[in-house]
TORGU-546859 format. One record per residue (C-alpha): residue number from 0; residue in three letters; chain; z, y, x. Coordinates in steps of 0.5 Angstrom, whole numbers, m for minus. Each point is the difference from the previous one (the first is absolute). Layout:
N
     n   res   chain      c3      c2      c1
   NUM   ALA       A       Z       Y       X
...
! end
This chain:
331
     n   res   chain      c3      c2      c1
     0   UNK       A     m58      33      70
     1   UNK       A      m3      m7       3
     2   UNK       A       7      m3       1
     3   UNK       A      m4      m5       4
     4   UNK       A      m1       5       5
     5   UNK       A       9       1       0
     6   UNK       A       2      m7      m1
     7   UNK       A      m6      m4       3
     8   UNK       A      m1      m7       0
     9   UNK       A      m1      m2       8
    10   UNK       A       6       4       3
    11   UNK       A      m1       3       6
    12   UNK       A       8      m2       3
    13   UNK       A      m1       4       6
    14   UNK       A       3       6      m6
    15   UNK       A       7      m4       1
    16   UNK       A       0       2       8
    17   UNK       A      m3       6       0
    18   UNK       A       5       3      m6
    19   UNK       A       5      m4       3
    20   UNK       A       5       6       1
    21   UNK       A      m1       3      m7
    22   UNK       A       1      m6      m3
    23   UNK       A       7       0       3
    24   UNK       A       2       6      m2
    25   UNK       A      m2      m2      m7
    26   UNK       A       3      m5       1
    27   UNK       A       6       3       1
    28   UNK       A       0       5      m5
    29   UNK       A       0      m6      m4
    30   UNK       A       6      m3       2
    31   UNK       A       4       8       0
    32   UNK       A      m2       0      m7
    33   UNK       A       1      m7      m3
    34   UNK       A       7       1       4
    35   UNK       A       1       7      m4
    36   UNK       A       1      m4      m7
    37   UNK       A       5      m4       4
    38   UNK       A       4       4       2
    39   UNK       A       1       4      m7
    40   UNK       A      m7       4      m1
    41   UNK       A       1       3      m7
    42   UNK       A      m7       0      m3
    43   UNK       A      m3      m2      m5
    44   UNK       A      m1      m9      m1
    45   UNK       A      m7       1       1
    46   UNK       A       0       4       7
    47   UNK       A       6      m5       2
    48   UNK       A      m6      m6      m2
    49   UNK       A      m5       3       4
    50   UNK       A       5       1       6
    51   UNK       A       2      m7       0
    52   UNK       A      m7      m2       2
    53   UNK       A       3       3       7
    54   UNK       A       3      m6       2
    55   UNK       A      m8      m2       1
    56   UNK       A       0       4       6
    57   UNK       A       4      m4       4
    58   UNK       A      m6      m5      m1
    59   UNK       A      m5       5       2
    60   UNK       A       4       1       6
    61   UNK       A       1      m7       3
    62   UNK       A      m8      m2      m2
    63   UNK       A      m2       7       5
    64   UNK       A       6      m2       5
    65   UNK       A      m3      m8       0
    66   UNK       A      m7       3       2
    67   UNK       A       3       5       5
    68   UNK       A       3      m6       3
    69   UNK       A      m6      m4       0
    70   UNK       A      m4       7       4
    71   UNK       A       5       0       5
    72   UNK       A       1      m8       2
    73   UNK       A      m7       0       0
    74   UNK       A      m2       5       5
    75   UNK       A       5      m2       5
    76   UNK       A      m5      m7       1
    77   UNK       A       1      m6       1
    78   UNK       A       5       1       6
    79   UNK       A       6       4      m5
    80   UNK       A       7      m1       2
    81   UNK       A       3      m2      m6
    82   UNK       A       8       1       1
    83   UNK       A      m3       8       3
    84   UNK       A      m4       1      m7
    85   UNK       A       7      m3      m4
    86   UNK       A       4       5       3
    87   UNK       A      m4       6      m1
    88   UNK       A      m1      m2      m7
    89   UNK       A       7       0       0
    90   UNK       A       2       7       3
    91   UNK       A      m5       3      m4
    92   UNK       A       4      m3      m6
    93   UNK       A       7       0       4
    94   UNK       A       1       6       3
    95   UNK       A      m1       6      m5
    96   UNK       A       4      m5      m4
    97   UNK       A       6       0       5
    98   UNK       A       0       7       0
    99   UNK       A       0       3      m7
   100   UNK       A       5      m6      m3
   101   UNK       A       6      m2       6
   102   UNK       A       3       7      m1
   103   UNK       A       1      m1      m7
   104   UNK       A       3      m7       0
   105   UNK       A       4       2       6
   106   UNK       A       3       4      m5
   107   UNK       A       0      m5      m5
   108   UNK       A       2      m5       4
   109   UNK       A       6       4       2
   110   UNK       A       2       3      m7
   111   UNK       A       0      m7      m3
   112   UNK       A       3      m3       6
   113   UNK       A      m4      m6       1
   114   UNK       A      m1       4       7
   115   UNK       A      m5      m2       5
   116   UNK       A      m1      m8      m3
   117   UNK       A      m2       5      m6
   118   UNK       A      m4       4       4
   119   UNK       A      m4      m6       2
   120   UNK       A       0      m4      m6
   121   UNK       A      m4       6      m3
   122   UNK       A      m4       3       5
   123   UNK       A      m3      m7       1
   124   UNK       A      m2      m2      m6
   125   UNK       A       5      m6      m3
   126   UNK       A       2       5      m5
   127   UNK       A      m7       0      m3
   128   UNK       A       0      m8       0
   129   UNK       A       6      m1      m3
   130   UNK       A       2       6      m4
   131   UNK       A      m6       4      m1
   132   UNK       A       2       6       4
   133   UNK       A      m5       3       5
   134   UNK       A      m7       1       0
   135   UNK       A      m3      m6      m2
   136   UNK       A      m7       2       2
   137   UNK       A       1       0       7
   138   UNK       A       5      m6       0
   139   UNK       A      m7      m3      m3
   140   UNK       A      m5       3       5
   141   UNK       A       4      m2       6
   142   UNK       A       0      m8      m1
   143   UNK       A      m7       2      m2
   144   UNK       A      m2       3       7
   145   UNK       A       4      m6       4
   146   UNK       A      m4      m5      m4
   147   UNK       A      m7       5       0
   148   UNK       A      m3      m4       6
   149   UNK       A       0      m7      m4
   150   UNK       A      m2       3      m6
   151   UNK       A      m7       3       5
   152   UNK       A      m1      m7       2
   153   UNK       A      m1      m3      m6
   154   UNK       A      m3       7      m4
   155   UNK       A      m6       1       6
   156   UNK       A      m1      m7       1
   157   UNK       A      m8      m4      m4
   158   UNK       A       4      m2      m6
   159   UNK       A       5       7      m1
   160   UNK       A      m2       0      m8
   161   UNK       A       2      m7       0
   162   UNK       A       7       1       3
   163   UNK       A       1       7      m3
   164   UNK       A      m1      m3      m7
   165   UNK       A       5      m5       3
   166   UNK       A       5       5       2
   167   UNK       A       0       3      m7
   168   UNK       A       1      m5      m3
   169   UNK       A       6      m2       4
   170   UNK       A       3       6      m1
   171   UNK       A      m1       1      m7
   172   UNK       A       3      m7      m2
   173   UNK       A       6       1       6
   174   UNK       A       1       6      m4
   175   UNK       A       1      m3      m6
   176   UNK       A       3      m6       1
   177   UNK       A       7      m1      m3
   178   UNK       A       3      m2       6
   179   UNK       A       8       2      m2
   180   UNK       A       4       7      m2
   181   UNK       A       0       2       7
   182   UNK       A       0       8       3
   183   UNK       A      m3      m2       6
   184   UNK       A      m5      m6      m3
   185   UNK       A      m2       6      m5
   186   UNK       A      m1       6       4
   187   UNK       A      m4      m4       5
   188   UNK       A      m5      m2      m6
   189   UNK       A       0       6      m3
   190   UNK       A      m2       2       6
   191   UNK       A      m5      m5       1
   192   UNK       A      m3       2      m6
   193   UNK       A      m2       8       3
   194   UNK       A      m4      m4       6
   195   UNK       A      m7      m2      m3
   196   UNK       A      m3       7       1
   197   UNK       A       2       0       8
   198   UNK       A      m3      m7       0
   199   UNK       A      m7       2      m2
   200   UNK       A       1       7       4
   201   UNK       A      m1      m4       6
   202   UNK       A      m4      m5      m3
   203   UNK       A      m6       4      m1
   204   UNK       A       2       5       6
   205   UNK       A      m6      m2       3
   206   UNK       A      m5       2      m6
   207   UNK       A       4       6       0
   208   UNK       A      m1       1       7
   209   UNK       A      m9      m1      m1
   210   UNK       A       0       4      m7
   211   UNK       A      m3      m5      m2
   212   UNK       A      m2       0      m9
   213   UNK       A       3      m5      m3
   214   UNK       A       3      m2      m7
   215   UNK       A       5      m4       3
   216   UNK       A       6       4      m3
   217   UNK       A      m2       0      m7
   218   UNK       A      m1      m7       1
   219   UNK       A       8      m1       3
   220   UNK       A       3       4      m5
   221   UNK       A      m3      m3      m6
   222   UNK       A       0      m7       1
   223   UNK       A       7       1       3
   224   UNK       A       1       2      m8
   225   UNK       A      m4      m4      m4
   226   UNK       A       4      m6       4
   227   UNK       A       8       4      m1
   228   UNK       A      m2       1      m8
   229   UNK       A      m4      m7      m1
   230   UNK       A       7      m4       3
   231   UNK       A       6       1      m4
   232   UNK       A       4      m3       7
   233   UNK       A      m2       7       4
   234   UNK       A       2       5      m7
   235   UNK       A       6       3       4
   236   UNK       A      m4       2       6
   237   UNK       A      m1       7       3
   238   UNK       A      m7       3      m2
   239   UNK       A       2       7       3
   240   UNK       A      m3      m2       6
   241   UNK       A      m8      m2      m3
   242   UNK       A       0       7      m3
   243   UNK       A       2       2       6
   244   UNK       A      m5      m3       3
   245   UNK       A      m6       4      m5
   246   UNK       A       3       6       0
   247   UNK       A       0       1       8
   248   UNK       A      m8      m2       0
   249   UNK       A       0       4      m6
   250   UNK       A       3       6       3
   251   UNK       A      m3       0       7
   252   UNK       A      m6       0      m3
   253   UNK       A       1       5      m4
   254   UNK       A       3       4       6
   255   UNK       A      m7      m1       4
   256   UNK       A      m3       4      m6
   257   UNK       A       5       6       0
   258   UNK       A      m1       2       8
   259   UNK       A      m5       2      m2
   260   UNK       A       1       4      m5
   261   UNK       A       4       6      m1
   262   UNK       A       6      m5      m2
   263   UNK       A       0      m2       9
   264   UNK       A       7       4       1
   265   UNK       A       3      m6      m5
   266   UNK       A      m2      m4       5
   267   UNK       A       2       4       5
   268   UNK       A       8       1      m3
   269   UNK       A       0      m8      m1
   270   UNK       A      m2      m1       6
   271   UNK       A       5       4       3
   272   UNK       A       6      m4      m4
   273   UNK       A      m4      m6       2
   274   UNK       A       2       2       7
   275   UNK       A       8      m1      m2
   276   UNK       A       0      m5      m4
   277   UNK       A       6      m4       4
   278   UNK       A       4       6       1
   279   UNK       A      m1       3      m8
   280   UNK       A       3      m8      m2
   281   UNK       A       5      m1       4
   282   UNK       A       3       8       0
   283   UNK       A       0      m1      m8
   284   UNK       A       5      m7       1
   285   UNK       A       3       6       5
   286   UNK       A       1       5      m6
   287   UNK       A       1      m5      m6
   288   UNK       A       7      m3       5
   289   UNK       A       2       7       2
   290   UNK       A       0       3      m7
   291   UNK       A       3      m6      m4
   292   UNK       A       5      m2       5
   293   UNK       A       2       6       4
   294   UNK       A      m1       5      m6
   295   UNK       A       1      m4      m6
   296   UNK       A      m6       1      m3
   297   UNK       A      m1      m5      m6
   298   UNK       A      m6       2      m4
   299   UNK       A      m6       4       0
   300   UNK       A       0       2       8
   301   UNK       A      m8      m2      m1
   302   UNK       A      m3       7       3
   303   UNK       A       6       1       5
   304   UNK       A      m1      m7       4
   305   UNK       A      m8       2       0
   306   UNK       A       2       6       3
   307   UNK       A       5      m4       5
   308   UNK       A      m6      m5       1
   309   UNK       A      m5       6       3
   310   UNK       A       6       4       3
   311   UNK       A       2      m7       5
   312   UNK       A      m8      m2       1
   313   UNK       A      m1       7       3
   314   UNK       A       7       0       4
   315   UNK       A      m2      m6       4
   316   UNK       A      m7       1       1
   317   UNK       A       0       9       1
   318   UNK       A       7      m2       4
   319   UNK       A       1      m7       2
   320   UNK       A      m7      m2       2
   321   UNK       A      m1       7       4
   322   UNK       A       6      m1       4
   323   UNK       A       0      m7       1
   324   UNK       A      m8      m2      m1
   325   UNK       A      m1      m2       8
   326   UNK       A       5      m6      m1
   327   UNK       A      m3      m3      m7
   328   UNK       A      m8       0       2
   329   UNK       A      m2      m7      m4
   330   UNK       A      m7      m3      m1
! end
């Protein structure tokens, strides 16, 4: 086998958008099971290893999410109306949050007392910065959109290399930085420290877009690296995200090979799961809350919060959407 041919040098980034979707279904596959083994998956260690890679599939979702937003501000021209691309980013994002998660801590705001400032303490957010309660990755992706139009700026414009090389380094050292024993302080930099595949996702939307070949991930993600393991000063920084990066390219073009083989229907099943990436997410916070707090569960309710993740992903979008979908139309 000429692995050249599998993994070539010149790669040709069009892959990352024309496997957009089933990169998302792996992607989320990836996060079910690496929140399998945290939540009381008994397995044997080696399996449990394998599945902690899962957190890697977050990576992969915020780099195909970072080349979306660049196709979708890019084709809207020069005559873009900013504040209308920021709401629809965000009603994506918002509404089937708001509809699976608030009749849940309706009952848990009222069951702990805290009442409608609890309600609203939870459902906005503030519970994850300042006690890590909620979904963290949607509490990271919405500041992300609102500042996404800056980003495009400065990674679209003649020296976006250099600002993007820039951006990283900032957030790596921002990251890392002893600022103080502060939950809010450290939640934000812990947060930090996941948004290098969404910078170079929108980065490189343009070469994605023109499926041009290139070598330039591999370039990224091994200069990233020797830099982390040369300098002692970024030991503690996330790498999760530089094989992220490799193993999305890796598999995008590995999927390119498989529609067309007898293995297509892979690509089809992914496919189909990338479609409810969102709606799987938030359904699993959904189930895990509602099996912890409302049914006392404590351990090994793995298999049943994925269950619940697909039950809800299907009752908002076979029930929700197909009454509601006339109202909730976005770009």
């Amino acid at each position: 086998m000429n692995l050249s041919k599998i993994i070539p040098i010149r790669y040709n980034l069009g892959n990352l958008s024309q496997y957009r979707t089933p990169l998302m279904g792996m992607s989320i596959i990836m996060i079910l099971l690496c929140h399998a083994r945290m939540d009381g998956a008994q397995l044997p260690d080696v399996v449990l290893s394998i599945l902690s890679l899962g957190n890697w599939g977050v990576d992969i979702f915020l780099l195909v999410s970072g080349i979306g937003m660049y196709y979708s501000i890019s084709k809207k021209g020069n005559n873009i109306n900013w504040e209308g691309w920021i709401l629809s980013r965000l009603k994506r994002v918002l509404i089937p949050y708001l509809i699976l998660e608030s009749p849940f801590w309706i009952w848990y705001s009222l069951h702990n007392g805290t009442g409608i400032k609890g309600f609203f303490y939870y459902i906005s957010f503030c519970s994850y910065w300042t006690e890590h309660v909620g979904l963290w990755f949607l509490a990271l992706l919405i500041p992300l959109y609102i500042i996404t139009p800056l980003l495009y700026k400065l990674l679209s414009s003649s020296y976006k290399y250099l600002n993007l090389g820039v951006l990283l380094v900032i957030v790596m050292v921002v990251s890392i930085y002893p600022i103080g024993d502060n939950t809010i302080i450290n939640t934000i930099q812990s947060c930090l420290s996941r948004t290098p595949c969404y910078l170079i996702g929108l980065c490189i939307g343009s070469e994605v877009k023109e499926s041009k070949r290139s070598c330039l991930i591999y370039l990224i993600s091994i200069i990233v690296y020797m830099v982390l393991q040369t300098f002692d000063s970024f030991s503690a920084v996330y790498k999760g995200w530089i094989w992220a990066l490799l193993i999305a390219v890796l598999f995008a073009q590995l999927f390119s090979y498989m529609s067309r083989s007898r293995l297509y229907n892979v690509i089809t099943f992914l496919n189909y799961i990338g479609k409810y990436t969102l709606e799987l997410y938030i359904g699993l916070d959904v189930s895990k809350n509602i099996l912890i707090q409302f049914m006392g569960l404590s351990t090994s309710y793995w298999l049943l919060s994925i269950c619940g993740s697909i039950v809800f992903a299907f009752l908002y979008n076979a029930v929700f959407l197909k009454i509601f979908s006339k109202g909730l139309k976005w770009s």
